[in-house]
N, C-alpha and C positions, 0 to 999 in steps of 0.2 A: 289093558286086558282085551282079548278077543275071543271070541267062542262061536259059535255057527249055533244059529238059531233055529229053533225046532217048532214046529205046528203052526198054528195063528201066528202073527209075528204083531196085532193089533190087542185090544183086547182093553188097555186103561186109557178109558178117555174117551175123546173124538177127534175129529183134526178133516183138515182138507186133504182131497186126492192126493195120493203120493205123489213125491218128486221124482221125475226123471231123467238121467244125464247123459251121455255117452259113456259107456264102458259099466252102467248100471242100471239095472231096473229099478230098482225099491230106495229109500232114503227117508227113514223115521227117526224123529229125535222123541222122546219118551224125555217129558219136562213137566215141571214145575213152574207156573207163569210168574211166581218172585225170583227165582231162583237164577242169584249173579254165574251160577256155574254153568249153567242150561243158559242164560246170555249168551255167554261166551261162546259157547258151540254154534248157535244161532247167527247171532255176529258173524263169525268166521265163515260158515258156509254161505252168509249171504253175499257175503264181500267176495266171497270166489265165486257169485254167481250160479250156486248149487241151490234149485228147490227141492225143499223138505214139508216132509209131513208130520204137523205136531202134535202127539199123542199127549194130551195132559196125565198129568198124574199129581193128585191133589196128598202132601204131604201132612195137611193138617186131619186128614181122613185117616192116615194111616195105608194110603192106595200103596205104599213102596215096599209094605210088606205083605201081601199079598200071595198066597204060595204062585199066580201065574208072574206077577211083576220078581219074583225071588229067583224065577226060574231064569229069567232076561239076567238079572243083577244080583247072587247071593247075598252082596253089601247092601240090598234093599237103601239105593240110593240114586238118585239122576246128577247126572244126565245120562242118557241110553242112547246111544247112536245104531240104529241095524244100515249098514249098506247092502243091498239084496241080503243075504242069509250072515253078516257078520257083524256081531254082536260086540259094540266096544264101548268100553266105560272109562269114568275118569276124565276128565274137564279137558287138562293138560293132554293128556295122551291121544285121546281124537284129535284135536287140531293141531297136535302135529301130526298125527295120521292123514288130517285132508291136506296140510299144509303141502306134506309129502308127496302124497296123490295126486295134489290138483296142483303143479308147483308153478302156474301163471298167474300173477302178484302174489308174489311168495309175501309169506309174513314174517319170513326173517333176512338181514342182511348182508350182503355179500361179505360187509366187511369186519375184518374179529373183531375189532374193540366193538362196535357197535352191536354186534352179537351177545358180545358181554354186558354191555350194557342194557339191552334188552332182558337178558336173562338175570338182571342184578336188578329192575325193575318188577321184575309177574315176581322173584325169588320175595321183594320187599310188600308187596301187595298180598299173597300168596299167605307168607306166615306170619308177616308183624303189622296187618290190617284186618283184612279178610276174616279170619277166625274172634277177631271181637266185632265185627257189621255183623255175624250172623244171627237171627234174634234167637230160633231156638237151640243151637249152640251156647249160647252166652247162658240162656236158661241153663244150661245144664252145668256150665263149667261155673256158675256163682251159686246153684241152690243151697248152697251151705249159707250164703248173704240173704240170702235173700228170706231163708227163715225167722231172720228177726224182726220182718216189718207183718204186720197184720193187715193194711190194705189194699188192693192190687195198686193204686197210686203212688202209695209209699217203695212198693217193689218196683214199679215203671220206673219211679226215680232213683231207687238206690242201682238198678241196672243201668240206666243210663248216665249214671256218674262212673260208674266204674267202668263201663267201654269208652268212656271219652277219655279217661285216664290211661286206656292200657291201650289205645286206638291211637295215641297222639304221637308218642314216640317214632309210631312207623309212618305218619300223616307227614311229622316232620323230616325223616331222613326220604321220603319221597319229594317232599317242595324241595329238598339241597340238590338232589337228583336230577329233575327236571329244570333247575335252574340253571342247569350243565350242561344237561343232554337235549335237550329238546328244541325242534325248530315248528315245524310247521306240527308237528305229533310228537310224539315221546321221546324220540331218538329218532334228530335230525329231519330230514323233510319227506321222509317214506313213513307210511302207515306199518307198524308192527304187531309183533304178540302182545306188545308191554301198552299198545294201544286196546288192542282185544278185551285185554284183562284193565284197562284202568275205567272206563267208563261205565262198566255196570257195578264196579267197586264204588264210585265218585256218588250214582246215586243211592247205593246204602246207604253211605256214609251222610247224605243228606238227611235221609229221610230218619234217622237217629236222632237227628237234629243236633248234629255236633258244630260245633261254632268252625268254619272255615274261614273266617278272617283272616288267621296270621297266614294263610294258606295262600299269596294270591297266584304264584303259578299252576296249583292244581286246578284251583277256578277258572283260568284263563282255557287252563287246558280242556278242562271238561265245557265250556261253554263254545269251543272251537268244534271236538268229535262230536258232540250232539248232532252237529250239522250235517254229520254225514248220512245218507239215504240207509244204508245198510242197518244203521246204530237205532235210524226213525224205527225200520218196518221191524226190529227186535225187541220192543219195545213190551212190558210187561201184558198194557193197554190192549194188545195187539194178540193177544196169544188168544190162542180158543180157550184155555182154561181158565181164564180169567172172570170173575165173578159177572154179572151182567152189570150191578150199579157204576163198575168201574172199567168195564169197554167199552171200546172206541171202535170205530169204526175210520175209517182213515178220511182224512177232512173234518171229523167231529172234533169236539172240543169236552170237557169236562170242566164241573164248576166245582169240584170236590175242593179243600183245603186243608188246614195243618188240624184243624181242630177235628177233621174228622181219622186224621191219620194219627194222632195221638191217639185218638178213642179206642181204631182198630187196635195200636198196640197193647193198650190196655186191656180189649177184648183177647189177644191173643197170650196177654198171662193168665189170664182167667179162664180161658176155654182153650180145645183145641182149634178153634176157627181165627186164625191169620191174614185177613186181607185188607192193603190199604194200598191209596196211593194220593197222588196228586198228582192228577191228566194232565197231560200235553194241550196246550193249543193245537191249531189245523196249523200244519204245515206249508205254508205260504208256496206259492210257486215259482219255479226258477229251478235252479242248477248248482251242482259244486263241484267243481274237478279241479281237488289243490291236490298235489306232490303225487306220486307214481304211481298211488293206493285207491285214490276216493272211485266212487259212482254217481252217473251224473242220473238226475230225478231233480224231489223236491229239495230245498234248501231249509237246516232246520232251522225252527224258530232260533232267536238269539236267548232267551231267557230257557234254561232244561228244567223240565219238571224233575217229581223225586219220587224214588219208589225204591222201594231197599228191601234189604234181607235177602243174604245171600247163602245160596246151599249149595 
């Protein structure tokens, strides 16, 4: 979707100075600091080297339906991209719109099977994972389960057996996937979409706390893209919107753990208030430039934190 934006173009949130590129003045992403879809646009524009300015918009407040945030996005949904006065939505759709635009390390490959297989990868993350990581999604597609338990405990659990159940099937035909395709990243030794899209999927799917054991190529994989500079500074930790007990500041460290990220999701069936995580370590110093794709910076830690829920 695109539309040309009118008045204020700021207005939910805060964020640092806009970005600015050659052939554009302005560059806002209008995001959600859990949100694996607002990742992903993040991600992408960082890895092309594009600064943005990140307007939060807190979804547990209710900020995306807003008559000014309705006026950006009638879908009252992020992620919100403006390039100077052009309004685009849709996760998918903008990064191929920057992909397009900015086609120096494109994120897709020259060559068709690998094209297909890119797109046979975001296709399997996209509808047979993605849609049970998302916590209030899942809320919504089980409220009829979820009536039968009286405690919020009881509901955390009976939600979380049922996404691991309807989550497994696409967790497995993704390990068959990348037991094929993948060399240095997803699909062979360039950085692509199906990498864009797998790593803010990977920490949903942790932070649910679904058993990845029989998983061990997804692990492999996600403890590889973690290390990339672009995936560090996209980080939920990272986002202006982000609660303060759970920001980082880049070098810091956080001592939060599982038990308090269970709590949150427990606070988040019960209330509209949503936020957990488990911080990153400080990012060690050094470098990474593996295959056509990476940026060289910090090197990230070898163990990835978790922070999930994806919208």
């Amino acid at each position: 979707m695109q539309r040309r934006a009118t008045g204020d173009s700021g207005g939910v949130g805060g964020g640092g100075p806009a970005g600015k590129q050659p052939g554009f003045k302005t560059c806002i992403l209008y995001s959600y600091y859990k949100s694996t879809s607002c990742r992903r646009v993040h991600a992408a524009l960082l890895y092309k080297g594009i600064d943005v300015e990140i307007k939060p918009v807190d979804l547990a407040r209710d900020e995306q339906r807003t008559p000014k945030f309705l006026a950006l996005n009638p879908m009252g949904e992020v992620p919100v991209l403006i390039i100077d006065n052009l309004v685009l939505t849709q996760s998918r759709a903008i990064v191929d719109y920057i992909d397009e635009r900015f086609p120096k390390k494109p994120l897709m490959p020259k060559d068709v099977l690998q094209r297909f297989q890119v797109q046979e990868i975001v296709g399997i993350i996209e509808t047979g994972i993605s849609p049970f990581t998302n916590v209030f999604d899942c809320l919504d597609n089980i409220v009829v389960l979820l009536r039968g338990y009286n405690t919020i405990e009881d509901k955390l659990a009976a939600k979380d057996e049922w996404c691991a159940r309807v989550a497994a099937r696409g967790l497995e035909a993704l390990e068959k996937k990348l037991r094929v395709y993948s060399g240095t990243y997803c699909v062979g030794e360039s950085l692509t979409l199906a990498d864009i899209w797998f790593v803010p999927l990977m920490n949903s799917v942790t932070d649910l706390g679904l058993d990845l054991a029989p998983y061990p190529a997804l692990r492999a994989m996600e403890a590889n893209l973690n290390r990339e500079v672009f995936f560090y500074k996209s980080r939920p930790n990272f986002h202006p919107g982000c609660p303060n007990e759970f920001a980082l500041n880049p070098g810091s460290a956080s001592a939060s753990g599982t038990a308090a990220v269970r709590q949150s999701r427990v606070t988040a069936l019960g209330s509209a208030a949503h936020r957990n995580t488990l911080g990153p370590p400080a990012a060690p110093p050094g470098s990474r430039s593996v295959g056509s794709g990476s940026q060289r910076g910090n090197v990230m830690p070898e163990k990835p934190f978790s922070f999930g829920g994806g919208y």
